[in-house]
Backbone as CSV, one residue per row, in Angstrom:
resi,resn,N_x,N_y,N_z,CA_x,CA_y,CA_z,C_x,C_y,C_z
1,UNK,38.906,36.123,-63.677,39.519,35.195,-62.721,39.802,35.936,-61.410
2,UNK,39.118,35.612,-60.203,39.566,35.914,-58.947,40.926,35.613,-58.736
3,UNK,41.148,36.464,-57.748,43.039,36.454,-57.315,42.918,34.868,-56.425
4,UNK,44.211,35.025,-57.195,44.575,33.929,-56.334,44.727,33.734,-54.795
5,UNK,45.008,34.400,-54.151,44.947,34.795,-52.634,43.609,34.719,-51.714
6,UNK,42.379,34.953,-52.914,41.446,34.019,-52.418,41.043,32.786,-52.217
7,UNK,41.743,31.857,-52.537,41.611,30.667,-52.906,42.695,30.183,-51.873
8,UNK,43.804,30.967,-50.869,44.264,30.688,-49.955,43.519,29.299,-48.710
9,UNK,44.124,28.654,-48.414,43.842,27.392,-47.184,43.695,28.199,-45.955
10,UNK,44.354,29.349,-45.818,44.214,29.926,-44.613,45.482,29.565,-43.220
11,UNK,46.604,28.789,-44.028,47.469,28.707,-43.471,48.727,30.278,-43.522
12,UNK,49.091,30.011,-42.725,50.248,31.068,-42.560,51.334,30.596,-42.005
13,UNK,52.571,31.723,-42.060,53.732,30.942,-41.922,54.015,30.536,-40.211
14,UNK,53.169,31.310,-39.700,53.154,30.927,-37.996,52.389,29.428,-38.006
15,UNK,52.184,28.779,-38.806,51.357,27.251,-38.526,52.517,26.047,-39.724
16,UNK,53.501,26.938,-39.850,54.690,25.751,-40.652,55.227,24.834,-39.545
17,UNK,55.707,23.569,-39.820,56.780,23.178,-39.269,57.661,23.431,-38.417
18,UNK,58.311,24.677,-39.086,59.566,25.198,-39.008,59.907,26.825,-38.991
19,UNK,59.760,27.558,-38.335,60.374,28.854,-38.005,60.327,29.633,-39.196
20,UNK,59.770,30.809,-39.672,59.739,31.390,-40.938,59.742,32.614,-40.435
21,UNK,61.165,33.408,-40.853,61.737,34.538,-40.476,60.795,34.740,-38.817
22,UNK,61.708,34.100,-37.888,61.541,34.155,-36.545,62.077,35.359,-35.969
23,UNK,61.951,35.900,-35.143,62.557,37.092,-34.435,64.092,36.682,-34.241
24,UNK,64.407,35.086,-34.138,65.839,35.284,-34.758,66.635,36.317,-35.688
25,UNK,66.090,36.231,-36.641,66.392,36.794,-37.534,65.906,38.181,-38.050
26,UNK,67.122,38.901,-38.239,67.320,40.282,-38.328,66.191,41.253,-38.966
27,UNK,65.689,42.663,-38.334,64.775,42.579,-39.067,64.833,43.179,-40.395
28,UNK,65.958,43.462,-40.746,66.052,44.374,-42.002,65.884,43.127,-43.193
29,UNK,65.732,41.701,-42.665,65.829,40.709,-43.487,64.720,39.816,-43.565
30,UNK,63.743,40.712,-42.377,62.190,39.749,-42.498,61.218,40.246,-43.388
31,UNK,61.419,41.152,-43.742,60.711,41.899,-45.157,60.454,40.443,-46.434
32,UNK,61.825,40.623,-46.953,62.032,39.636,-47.974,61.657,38.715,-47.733
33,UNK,62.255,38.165,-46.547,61.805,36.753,-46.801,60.440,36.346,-46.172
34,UNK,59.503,37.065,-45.801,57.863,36.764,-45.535,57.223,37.220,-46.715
35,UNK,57.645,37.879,-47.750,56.982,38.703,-48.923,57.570,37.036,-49.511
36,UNK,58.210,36.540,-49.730,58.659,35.166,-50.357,58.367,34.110,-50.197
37,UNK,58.097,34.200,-48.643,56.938,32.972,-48.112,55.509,33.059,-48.567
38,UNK,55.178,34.237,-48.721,53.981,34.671,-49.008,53.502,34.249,-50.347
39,UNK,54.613,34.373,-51.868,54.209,34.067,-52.531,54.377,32.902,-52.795
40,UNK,55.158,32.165,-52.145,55.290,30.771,-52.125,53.685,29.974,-51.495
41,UNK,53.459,30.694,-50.833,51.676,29.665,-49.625,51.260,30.090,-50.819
42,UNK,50.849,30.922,-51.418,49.536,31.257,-52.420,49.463,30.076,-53.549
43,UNK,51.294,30.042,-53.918,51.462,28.970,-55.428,51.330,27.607,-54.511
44,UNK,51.403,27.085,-53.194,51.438,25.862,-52.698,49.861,25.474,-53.010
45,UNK,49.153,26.499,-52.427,47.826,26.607,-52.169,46.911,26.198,-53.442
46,UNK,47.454,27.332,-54.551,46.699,26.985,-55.789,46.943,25.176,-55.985
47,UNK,48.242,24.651,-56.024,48.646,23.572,-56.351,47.589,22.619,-55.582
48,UNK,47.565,22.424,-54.312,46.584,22.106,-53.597,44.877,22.083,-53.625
49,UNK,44.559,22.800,-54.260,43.627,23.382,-53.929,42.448,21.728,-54.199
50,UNK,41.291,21.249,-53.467,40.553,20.452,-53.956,39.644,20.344,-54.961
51,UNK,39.595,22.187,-55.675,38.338,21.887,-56.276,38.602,22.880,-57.547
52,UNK,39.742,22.694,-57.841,40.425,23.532,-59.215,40.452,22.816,-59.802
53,UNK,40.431,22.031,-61.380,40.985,21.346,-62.021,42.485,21.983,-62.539
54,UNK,43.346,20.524,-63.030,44.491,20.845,-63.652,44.685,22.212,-64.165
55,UNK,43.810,22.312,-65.535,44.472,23.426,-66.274,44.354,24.547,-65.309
56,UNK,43.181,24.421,-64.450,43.184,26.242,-63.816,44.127,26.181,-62.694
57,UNK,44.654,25.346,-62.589,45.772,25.724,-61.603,46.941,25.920,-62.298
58,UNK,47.566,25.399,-63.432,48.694,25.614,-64.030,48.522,26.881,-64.457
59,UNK,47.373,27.589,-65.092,47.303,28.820,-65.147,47.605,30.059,-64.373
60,UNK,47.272,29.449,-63.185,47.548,30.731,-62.248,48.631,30.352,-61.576
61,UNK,49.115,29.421,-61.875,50.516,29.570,-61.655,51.317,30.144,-62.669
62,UNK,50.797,30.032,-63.585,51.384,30.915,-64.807,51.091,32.751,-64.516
63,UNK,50.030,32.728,-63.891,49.736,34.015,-63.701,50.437,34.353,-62.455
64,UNK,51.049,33.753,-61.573,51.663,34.201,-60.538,53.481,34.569,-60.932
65,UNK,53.675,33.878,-61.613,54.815,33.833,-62.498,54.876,35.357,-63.058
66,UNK,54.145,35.406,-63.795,53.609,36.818,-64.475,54.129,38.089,-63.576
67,UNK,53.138,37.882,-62.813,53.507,39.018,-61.645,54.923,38.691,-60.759
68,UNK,55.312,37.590,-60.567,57.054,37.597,-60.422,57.824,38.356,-61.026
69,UNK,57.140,38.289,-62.207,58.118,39.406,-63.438,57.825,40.512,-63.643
70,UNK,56.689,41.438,-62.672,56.042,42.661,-63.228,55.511,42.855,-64.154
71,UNK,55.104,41.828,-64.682,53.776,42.045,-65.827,52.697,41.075,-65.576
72,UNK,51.927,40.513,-64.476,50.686,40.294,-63.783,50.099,41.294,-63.050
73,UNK,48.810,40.503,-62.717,48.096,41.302,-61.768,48.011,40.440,-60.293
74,UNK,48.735,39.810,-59.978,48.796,39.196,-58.545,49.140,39.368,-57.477
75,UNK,48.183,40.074,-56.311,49.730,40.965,-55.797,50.932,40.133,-54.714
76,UNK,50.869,39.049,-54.640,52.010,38.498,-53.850,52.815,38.556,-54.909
77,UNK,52.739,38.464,-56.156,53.519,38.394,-56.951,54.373,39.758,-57.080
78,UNK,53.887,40.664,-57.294,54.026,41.972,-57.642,54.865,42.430,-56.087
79,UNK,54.152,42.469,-55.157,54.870,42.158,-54.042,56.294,41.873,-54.125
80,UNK,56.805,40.689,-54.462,57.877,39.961,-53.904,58.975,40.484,-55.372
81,UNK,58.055,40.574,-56.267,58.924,41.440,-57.205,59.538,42.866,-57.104
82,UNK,58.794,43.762,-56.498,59.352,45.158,-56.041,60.343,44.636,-55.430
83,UNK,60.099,43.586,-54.679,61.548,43.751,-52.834,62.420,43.087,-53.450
84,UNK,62.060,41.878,-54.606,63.704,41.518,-55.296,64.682,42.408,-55.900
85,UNK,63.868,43.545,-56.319,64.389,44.706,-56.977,65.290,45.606,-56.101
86,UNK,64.364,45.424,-55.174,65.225,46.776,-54.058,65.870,46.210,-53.641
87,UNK,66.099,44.568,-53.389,67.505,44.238,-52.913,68.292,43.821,-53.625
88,UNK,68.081,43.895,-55.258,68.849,43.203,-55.855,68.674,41.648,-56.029
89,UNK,68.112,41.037,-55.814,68.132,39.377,-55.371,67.157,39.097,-56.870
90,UNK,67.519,37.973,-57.612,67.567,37.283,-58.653,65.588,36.509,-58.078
91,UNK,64.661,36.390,-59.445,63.657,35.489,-59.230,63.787,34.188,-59.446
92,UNK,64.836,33.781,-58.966,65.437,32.608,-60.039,64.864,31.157,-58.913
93,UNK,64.742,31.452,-57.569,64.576,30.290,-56.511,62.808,30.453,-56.588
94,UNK,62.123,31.389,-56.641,60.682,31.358,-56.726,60.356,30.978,-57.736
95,UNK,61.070,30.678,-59.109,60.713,30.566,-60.382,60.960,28.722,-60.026
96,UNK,61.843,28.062,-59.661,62.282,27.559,-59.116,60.953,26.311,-58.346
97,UNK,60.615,27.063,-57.720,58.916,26.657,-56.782,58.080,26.513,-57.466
98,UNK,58.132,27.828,-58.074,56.543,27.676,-59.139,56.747,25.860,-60.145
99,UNK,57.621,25.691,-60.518,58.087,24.477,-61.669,58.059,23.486,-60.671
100,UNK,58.478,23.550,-59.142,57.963,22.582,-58.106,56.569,22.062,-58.305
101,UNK,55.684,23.272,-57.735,54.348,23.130,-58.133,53.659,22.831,-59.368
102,UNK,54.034,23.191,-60.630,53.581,22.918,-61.680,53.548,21.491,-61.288
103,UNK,54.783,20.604,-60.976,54.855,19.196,-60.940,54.000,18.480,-59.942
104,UNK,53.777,19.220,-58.859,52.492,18.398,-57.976,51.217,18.626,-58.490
105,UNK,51.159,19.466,-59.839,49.839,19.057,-60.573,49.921,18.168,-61.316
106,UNK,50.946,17.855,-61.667,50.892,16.932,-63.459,51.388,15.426,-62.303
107,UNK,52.011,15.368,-61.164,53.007,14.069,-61.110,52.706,13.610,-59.554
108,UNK,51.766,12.566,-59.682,51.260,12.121,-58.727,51.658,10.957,-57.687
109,UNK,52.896,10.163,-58.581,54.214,9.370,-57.958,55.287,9.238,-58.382
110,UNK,55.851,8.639,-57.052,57.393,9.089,-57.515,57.728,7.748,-56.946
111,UNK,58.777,7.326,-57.972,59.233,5.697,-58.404,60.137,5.179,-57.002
112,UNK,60.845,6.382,-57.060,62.126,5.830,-56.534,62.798,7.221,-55.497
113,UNK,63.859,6.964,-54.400,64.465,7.934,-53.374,64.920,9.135,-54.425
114,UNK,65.153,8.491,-55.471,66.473,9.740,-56.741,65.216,10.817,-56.895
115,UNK,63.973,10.098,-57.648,63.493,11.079,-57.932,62.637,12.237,-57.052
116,UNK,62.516,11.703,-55.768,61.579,12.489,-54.751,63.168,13.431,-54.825
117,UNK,64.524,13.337,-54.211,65.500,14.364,-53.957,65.484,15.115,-55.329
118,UNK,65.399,15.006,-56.168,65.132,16.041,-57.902,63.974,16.752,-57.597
119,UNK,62.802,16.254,-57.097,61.356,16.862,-57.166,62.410,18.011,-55.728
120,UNK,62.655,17.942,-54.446,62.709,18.212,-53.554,63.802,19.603,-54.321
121,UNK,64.844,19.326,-55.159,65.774,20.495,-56.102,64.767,21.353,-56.171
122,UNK,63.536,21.815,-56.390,62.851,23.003,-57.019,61.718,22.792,-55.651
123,UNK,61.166,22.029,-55.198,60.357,22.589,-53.954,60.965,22.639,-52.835
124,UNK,62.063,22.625,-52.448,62.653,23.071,-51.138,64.367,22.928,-51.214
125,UNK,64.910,22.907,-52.030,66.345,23.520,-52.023,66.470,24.816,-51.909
126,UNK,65.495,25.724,-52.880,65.305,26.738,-53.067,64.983,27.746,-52.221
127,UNK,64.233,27.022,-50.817,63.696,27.969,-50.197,65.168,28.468,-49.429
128,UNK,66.195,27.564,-48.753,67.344,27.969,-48.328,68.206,28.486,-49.231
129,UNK,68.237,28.356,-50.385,69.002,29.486,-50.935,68.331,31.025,-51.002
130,UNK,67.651,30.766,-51.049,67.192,32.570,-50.944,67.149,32.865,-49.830
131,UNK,66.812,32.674,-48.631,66.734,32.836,-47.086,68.836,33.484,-47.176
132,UNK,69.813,32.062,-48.074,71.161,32.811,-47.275,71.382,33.855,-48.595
133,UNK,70.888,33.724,-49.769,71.510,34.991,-50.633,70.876,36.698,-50.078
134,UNK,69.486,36.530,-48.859,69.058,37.388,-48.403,70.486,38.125,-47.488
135,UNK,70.737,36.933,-46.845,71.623,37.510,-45.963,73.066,37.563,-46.474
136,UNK,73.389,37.656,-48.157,74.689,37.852,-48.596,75.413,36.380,-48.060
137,UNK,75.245,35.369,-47.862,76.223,34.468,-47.488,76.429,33.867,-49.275
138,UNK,77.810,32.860,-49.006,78.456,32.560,-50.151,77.287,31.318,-50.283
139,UNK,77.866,31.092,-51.550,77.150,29.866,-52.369,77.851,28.404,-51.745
140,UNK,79.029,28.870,-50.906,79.816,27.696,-50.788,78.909,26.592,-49.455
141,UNK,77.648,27.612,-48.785,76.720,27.243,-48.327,75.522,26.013,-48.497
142,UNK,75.133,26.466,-49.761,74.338,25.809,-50.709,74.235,24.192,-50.379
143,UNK,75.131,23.463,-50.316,74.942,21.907,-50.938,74.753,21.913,-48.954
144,UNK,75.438,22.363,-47.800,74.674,21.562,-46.518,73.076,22.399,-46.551
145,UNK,72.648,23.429,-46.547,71.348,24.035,-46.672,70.514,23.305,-47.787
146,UNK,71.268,22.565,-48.641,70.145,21.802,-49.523,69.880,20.154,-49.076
147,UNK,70.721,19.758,-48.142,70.727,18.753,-47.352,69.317,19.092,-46.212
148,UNK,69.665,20.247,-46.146,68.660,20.457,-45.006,67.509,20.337,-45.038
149,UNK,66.708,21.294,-46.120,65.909,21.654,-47.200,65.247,20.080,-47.763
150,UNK,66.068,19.439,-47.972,65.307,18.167,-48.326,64.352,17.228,-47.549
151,UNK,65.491,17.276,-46.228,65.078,16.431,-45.184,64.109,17.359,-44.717
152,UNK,63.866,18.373,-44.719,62.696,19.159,-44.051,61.240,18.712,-45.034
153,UNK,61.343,18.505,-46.171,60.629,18.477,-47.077,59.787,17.106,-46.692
154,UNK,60.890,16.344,-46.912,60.662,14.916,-47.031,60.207,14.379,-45.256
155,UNK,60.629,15.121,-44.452,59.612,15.310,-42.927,58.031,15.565,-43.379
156,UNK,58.264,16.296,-43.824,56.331,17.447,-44.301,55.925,15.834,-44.975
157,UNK,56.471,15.388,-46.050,55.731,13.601,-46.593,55.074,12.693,-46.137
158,UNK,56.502,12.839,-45.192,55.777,11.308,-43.962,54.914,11.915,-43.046
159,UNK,54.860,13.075,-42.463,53.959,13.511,-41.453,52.761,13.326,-42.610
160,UNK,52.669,14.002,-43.732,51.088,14.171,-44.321,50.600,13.138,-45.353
161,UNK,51.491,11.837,-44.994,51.609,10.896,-46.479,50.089,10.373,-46.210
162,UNK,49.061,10.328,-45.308,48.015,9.922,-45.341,46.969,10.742,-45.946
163,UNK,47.546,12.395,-45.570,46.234,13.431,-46.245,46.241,13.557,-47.384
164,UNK,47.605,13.695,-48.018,48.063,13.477,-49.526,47.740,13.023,-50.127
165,UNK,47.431,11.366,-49.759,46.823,10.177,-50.840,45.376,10.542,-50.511
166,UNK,44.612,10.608,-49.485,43.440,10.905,-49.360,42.591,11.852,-49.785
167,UNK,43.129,13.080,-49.893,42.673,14.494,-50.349,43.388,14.738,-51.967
168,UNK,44.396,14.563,-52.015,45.228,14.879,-53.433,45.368,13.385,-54.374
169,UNK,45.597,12.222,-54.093,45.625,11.348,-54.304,47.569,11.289,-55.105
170,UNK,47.963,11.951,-54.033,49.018,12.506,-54.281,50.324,11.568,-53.456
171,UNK,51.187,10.706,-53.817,52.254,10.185,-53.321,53.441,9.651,-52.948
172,UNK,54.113,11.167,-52.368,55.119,11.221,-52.358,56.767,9.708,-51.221
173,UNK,55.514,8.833,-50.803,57.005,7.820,-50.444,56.734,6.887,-51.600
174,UNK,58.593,6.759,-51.944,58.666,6.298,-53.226,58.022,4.662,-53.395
175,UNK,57.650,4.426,-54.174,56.616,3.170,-55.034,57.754,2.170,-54.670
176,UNK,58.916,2.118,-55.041,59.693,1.129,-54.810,60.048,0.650,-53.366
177,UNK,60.273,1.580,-52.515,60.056,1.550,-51.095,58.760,0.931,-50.496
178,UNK,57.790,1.265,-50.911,56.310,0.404,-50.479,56.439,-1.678,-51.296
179,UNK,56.755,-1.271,-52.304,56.894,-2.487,-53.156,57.908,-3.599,-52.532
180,UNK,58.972,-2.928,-51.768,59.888,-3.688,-51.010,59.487,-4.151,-50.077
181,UNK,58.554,-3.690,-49.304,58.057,-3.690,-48.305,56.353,-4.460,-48.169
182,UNK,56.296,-5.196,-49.574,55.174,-5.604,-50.008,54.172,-4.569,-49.614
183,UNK,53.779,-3.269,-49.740,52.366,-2.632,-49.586,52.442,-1.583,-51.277
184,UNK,50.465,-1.775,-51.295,50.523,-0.911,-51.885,50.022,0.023,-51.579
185,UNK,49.709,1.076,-52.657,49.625,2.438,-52.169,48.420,2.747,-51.195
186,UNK,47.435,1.643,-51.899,46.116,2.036,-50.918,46.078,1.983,-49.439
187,UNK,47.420,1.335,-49.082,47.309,1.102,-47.871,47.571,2.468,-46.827
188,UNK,48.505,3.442,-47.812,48.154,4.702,-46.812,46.723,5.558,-47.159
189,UNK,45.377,4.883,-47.009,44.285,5.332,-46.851,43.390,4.854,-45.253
190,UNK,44.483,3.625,-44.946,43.354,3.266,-44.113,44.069,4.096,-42.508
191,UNK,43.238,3.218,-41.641,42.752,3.848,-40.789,44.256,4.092,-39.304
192,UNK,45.391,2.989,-39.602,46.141,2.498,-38.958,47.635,2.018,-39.938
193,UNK,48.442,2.094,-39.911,49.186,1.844,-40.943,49.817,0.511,-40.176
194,UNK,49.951,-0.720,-41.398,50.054,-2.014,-41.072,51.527,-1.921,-40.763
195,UNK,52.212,-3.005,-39.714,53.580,-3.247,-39.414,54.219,-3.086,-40.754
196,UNK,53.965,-3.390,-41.969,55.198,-3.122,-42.851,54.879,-2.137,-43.481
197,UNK,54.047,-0.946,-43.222,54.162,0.599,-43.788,54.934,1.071,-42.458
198,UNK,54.598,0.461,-41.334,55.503,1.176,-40.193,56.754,1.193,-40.769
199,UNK,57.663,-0.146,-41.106,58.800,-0.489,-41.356,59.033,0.425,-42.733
200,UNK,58.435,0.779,-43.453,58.478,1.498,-44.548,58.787,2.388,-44.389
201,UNK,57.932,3.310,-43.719,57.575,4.456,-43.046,59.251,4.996,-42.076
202,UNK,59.590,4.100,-41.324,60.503,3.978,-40.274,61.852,4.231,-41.503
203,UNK,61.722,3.064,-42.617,62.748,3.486,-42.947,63.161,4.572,-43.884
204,UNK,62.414,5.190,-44.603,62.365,6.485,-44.935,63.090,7.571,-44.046
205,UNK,62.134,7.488,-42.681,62.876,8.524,-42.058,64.448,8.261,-41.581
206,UNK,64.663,7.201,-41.526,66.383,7.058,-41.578,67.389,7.284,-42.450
207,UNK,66.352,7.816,-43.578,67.460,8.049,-44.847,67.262,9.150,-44.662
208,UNK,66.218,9.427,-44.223,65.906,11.497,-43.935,66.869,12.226,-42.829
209,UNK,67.347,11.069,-42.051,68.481,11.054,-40.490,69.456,11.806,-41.652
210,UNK,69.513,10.425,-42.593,71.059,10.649,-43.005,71.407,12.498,-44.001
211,UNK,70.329,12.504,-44.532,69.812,13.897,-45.296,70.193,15.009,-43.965
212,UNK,70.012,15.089,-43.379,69.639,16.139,-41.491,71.621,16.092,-41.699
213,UNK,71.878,14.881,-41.322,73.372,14.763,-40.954,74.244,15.716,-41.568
214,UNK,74.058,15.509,-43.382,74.724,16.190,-44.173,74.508,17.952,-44.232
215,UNK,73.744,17.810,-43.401,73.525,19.633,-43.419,74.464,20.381,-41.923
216,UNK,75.023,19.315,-40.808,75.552,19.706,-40.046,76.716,21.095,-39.707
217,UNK,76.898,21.196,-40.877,78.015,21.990,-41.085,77.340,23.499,-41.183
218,UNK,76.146,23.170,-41.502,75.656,24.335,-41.754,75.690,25.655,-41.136
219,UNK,75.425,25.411,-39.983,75.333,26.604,-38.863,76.660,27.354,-38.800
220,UNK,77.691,26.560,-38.991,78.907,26.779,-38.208,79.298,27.694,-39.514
221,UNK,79.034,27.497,-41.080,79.691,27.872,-42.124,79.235,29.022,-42.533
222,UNK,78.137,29.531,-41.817,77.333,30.994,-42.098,77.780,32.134,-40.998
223,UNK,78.111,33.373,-41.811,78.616,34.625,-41.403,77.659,35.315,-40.525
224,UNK,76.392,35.102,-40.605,75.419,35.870,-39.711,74.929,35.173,-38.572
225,UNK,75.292,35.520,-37.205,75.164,34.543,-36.233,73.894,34.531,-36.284
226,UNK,72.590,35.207,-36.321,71.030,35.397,-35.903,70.399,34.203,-36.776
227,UNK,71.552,34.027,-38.181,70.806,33.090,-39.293,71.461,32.287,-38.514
228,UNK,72.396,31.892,-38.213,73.214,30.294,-37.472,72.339,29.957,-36.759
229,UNK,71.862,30.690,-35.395,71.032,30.590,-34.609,69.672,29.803,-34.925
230,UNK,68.967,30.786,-35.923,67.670,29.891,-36.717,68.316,28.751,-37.114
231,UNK,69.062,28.137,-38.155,69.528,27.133,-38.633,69.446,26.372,-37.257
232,UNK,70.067,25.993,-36.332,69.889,24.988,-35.085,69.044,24.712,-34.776
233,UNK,67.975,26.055,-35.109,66.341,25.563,-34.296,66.070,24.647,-34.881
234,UNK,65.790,25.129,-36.277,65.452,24.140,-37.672,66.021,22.725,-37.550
235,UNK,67.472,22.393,-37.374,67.786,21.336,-37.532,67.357,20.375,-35.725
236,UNK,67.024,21.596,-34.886,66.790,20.508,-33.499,64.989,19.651,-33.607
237,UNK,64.658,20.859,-34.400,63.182,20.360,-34.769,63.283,19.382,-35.714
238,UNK,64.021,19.359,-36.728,63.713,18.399,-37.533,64.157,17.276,-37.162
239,UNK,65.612,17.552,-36.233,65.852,16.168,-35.105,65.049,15.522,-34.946
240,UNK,63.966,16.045,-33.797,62.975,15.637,-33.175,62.030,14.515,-34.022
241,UNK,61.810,15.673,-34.824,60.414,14.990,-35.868,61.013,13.812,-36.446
242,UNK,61.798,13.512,-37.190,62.606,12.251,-37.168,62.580,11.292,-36.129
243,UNK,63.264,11.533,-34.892,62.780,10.281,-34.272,61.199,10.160,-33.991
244,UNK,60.442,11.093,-33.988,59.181,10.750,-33.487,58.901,9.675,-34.702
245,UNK,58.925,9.955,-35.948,58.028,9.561,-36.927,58.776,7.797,-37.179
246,UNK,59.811,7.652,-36.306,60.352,6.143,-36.249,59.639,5.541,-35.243
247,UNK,59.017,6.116,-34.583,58.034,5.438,-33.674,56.603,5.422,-33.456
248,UNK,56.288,6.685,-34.289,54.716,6.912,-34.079,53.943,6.310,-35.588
249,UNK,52.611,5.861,-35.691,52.196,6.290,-37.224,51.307,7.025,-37.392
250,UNK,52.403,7.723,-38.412,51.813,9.233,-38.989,49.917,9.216,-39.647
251,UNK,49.539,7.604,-39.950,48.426,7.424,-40.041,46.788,7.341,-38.950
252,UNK,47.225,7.679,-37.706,46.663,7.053,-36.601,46.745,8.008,-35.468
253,UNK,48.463,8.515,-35.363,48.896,9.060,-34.033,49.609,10.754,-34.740
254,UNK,49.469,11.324,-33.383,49.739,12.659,-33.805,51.617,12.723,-34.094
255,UNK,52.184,13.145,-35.110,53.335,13.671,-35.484,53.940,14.970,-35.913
256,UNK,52.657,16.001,-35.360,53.597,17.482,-35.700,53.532,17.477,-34.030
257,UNK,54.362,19.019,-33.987,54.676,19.458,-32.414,53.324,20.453,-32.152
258,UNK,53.003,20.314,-30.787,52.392,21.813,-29.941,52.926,22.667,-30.546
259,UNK,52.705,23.758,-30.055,53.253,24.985,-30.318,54.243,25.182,-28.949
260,UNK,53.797,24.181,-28.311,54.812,24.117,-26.590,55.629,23.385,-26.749
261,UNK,55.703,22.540,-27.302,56.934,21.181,-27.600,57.817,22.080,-28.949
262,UNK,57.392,22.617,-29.716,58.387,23.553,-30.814,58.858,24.573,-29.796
263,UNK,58.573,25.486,-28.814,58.970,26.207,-28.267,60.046,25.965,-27.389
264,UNK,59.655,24.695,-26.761,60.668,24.423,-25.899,61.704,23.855,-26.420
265,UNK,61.874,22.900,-27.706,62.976,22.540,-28.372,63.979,24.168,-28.840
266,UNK,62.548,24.855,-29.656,63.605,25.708,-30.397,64.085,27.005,-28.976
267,UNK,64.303,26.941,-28.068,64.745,27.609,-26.852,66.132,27.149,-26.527
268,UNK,65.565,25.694,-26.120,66.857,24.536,-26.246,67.722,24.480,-27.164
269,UNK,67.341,24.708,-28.730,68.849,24.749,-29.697,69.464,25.755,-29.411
270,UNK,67.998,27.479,-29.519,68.809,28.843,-29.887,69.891,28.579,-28.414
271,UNK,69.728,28.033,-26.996,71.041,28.672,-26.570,72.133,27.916,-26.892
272,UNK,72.346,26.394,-27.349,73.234,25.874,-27.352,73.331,26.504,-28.889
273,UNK,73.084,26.842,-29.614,73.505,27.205,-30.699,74.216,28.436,-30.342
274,UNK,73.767,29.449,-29.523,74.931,30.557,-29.199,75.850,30.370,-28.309
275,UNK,75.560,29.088,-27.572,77.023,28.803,-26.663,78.130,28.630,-27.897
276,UNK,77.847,27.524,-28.853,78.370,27.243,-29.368,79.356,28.234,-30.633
277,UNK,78.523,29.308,-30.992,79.115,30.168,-31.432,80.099,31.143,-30.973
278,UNK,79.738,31.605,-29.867,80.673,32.255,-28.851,81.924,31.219,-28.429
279,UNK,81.679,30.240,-28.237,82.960,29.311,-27.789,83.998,29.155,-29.193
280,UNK,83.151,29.215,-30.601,84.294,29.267,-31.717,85.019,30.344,-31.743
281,UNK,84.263,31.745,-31.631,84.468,32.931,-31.531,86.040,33.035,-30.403
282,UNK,85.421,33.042,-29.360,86.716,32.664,-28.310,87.808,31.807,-28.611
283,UNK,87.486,31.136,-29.779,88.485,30.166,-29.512,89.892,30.667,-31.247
284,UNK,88.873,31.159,-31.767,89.491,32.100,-32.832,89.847,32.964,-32.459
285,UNK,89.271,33.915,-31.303,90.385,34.762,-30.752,91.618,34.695,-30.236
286,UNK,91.801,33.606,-29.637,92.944,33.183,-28.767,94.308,32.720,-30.083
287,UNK,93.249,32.283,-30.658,94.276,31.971,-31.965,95.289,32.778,-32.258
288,UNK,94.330,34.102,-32.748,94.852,35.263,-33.387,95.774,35.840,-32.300
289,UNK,95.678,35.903,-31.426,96.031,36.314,-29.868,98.069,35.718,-29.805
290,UNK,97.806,34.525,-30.399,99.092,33.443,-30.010,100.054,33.617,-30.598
291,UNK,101.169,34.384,-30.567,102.291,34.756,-31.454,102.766,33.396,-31.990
């Protein structure tokens, strides 16, 4: 069996969404977490892949697993296992992914909002908990970063809900949501998405608003300003992409950013995100200051 890393899409983390260990962030802490991204694209990839069947992909996800644990031959695996070691950090959020992925082989819809946020528990809660246990922050973190994490997820859906059904036959907006909305699934194949996948579509991302909302706290509740900093970008982008995707269709019209429209947003959060930190900062000083 060829490595898995051949069988890579050829994406990297400079062509995500969303910022993956950005020069924001510290560098004694971009090690880990690109060795983690890394083995995360390979297991997305296998999951993906068009021309694997089932079992050989559950396999090498089994075999990537393997080498999570130091007894494969994979080397992202083997990889991301040395650096958990040297920092101490648990395989427990990549193990986590891999059982994500296992499920976008075996589970091709999802009924209802409950169960896409359960699927979203193991493919993208996870990725923000390891990003803050990198940087030692508390667990008391966790539930707004998994707010976040979702709605980021469930962004990546609606932007790709057309390539998904088309290429994977894979679909993630929930069945009951289309059914309300009288469409069925075939309809995210065609060429234009009809006024009531818009309305479908539209309203998804308003529950994804409400997902974004609950993570607000986030920035403000983390000890490492460089991670606060990233966190704003993240949440100004995913702002964005939200309202776009209430107005555009993701079937027809373009819904990711330039690389100039991400730049200029995430410029725009990082400073208001450090005004904003410095002004708490100041304002906790004065505190302490006040007999």
């Amino acid at each position: 069996m060829t490595a898995s890393a051949q069988l890579r899409s050829g994406k990297g983390s400079r062509d995500e969404n969303f910022p993956v260990a950005s020069r924001l962030i510290k560098r004694r802490h971009r090690p880990a977490i690109l060795a983690f991204y890394e083995f995360v694209r390979v297991a997305d990839d296998i999951a993906d892949h068009p021309r694997l069947d089932s079992a050989e992909k559950l396999a090498r996800l089994d075999r990537l697993e393997a080498s999570l644990l130091g007894a494969g031959d994979e080397p992202e695996g083997l990889a991301l296992h040395a650096i958990l070691g040297d920092r101490g950090l648990s395989a427990v959020h990549a193990r986590n992914l891999l059982n994500a992925f296992r499920q976008d082989v075996t589970k091709l819809r999802y009924h209802n909002w409950d169960e896409l946020i359960d699927y979203c528990t193991r493919s993208a809660m996870p990725v923000g908990r390891f990003v803050l246990d990198v940087h030692g922050e508390t667990r008391d973190t966790w539930p707004a970063s998994d707010a976040l994490c979702a709605a980021l997820q469930i962004i990546n859906h609606l932007q790709d809900c057309a390539a998904d059904y088309r290429n994977l036959d894979r679909v993630y907006v929930p069945l009951d949501a289309l059914a309300a909305c009288g469409i069925e699934v075939e309809e995210l194949g065609q060429s234009h998405a009809s006024p009531a996948l818009k309305d479908c579509l539209r309203g998804l991302a308003g529950r994804t608003a409400t997902l974004l909302q609950q993570s607000q706290g986030l920035e403000a509740s983390v000890n490492d300003t460089r991670l606060a900093l990233e966190i704003s970008v993240i949440q100004s982008l995913a702002k964005r992409l939200i309202e776009i995707l209430q107005y555009r269709d993701p079937l027809s019209e373009r819904v990711h950013f330039t690389k100039a429209e991400a730049l200029a947003i995430a410029a725009a959060a990082g400073t208001r995100g450090l005004l904003r930190r410095l002004m708490r900062a100041s304002t906790q000083s004065r505190r302490l200051q006040t007999p």
